[in-house]
C-alpha positions in Angstrom: -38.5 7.0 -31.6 -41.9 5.1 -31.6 -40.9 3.4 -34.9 -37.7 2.5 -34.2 -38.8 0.5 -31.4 -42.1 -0.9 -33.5 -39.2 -2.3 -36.1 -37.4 -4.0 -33.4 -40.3 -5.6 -32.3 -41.5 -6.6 -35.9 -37.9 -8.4 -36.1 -38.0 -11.0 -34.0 -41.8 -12.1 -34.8 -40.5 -12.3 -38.3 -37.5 -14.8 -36.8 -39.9 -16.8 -35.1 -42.2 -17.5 -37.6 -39.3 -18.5 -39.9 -37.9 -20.6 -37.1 -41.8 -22.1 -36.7 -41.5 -22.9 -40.4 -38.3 -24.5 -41.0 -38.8 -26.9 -37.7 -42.2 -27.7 -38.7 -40.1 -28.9 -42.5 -37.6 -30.5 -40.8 -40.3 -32.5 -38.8 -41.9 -33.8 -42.2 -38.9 -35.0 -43.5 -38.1 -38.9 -42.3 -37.4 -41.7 -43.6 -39.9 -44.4 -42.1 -38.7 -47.0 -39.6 -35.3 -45.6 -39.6 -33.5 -43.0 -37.3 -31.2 -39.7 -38.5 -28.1 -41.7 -37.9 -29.2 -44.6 -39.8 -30.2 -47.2 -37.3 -33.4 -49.2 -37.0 -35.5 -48.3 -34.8 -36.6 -52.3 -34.5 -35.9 -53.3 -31.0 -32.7 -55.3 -30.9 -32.2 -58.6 -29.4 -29.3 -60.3 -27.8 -29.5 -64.3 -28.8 -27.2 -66.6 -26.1 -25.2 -68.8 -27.6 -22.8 -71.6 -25.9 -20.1 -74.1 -27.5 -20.4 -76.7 -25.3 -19.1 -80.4 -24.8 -22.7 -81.4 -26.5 -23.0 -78.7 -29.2 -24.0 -75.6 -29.4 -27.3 -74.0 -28.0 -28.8 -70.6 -28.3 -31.7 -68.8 -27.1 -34.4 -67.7 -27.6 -34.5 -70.3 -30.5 -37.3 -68.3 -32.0 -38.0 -64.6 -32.7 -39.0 -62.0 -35.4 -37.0 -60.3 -38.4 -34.4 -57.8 -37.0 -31.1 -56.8 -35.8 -29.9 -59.5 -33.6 -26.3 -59.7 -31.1 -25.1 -63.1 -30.8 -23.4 -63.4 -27.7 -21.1 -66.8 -28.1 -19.7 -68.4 -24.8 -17.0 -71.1 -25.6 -17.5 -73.5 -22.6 -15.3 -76.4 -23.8 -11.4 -76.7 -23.4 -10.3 -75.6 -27.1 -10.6 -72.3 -28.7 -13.9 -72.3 -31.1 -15.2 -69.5 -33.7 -19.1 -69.8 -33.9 -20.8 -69.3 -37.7 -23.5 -67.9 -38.2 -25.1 -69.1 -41.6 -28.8 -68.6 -43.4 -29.8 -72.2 -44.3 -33.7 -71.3 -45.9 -34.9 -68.0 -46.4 -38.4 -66.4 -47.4 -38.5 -65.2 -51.0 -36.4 -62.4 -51.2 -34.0 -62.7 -48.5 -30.2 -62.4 -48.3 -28.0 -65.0 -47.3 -25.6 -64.2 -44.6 -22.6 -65.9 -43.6 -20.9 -64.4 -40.2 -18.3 -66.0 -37.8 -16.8 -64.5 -34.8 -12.5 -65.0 -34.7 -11.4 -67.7 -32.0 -13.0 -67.5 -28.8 -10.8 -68.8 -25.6 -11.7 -71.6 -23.9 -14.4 -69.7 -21.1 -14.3 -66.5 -22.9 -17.3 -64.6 -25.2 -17.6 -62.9 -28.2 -20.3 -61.2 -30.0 -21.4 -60.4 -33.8 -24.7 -58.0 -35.2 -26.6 -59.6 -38.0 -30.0 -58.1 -39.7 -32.0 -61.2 -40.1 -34.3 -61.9 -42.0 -37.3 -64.7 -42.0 -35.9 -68.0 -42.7 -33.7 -70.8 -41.2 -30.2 -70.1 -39.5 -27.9 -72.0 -38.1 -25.2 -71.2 -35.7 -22.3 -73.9 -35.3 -18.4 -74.2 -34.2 -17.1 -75.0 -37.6 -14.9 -77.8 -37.7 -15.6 -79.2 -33.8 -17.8 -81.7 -34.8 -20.3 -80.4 -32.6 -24.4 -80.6 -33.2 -25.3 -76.9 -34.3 -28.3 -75.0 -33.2 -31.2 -73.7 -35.7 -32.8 -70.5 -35.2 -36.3 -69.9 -36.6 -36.6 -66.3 -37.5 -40.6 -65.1 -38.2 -41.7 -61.7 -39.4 -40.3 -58.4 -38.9 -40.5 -57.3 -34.8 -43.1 -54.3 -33.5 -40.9 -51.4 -33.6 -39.4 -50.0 -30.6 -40.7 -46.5 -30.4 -42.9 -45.8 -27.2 -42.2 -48.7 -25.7 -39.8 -49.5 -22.3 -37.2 -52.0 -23.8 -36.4 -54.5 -20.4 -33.7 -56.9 -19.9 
């Protein structure tokens, strides 16, 4: 009886340490910067822009290399799209071209970019309206450990 009950003891030590072992693999096995599901794990950042009866503005003006949403707010009195467009970029980078479809007059619309260092410019094709530049650095601190606040 003795060793029956021994065996059934020896079985799930055996199970743990297996468990122990395949965790501890799994842990080893990342790819950098990035997460399981692909994303970055750069903290994002939301860039304002406005059509307005001037031009268009955005903010901040200037930040580092990463994933941005561009939140556009047509504040004139005819629908606008707003383009996003790389004008000079640091050896190596990819040119992007975005646009959002039509925005209402007084409504928003957003678009995700990953941008790199270099020269951007966001506009309302075809409005005749002065564009903004956007002056993007080097690559943002990761987010990891850190509280991300409004």
């Amino acid at each position: 009886m003795e060793s029956a009950i021994g065996a059934r003891r020896g079985a799930p030590r055996g199970l743990v340490v297996l468990v122990l072992a395949w965790a501890l693999a799994a842990a080893g096995c990342g790819e950098g910067d990035r997460q399981a599901n692909g994303g970055d794990l750069r903290a994002e950042i939301t860039v304002s822009t406005t059509i307005g009866p001037r031009g268009v503005s955005a903010s901040p003006q200037r930040f580092g290399a990463g994933t941005i949403e561009l939140l556009a707010s047509n504040q004139t009195s005819t629908s606008r799209r707003v383009e996003l467009r790389s004008r000079r970029l640091a050896a190596g980078g990819a040119a992007v071209v975005q646009s959002t479809g039509p925005i209402p007059p007084g409504a928003a619309a957003s678009l995700k970019a990953d941008l790199g260092e270099g020269l951007y410019i966001v506009s309302a094709p075809g409005s005749g309206l002065d564009p903004a530049g956007l002056i993007v650095g080097p690559e943002r601190d990761r987010a990891l450990d850190r509280l991300l606040a409004p």
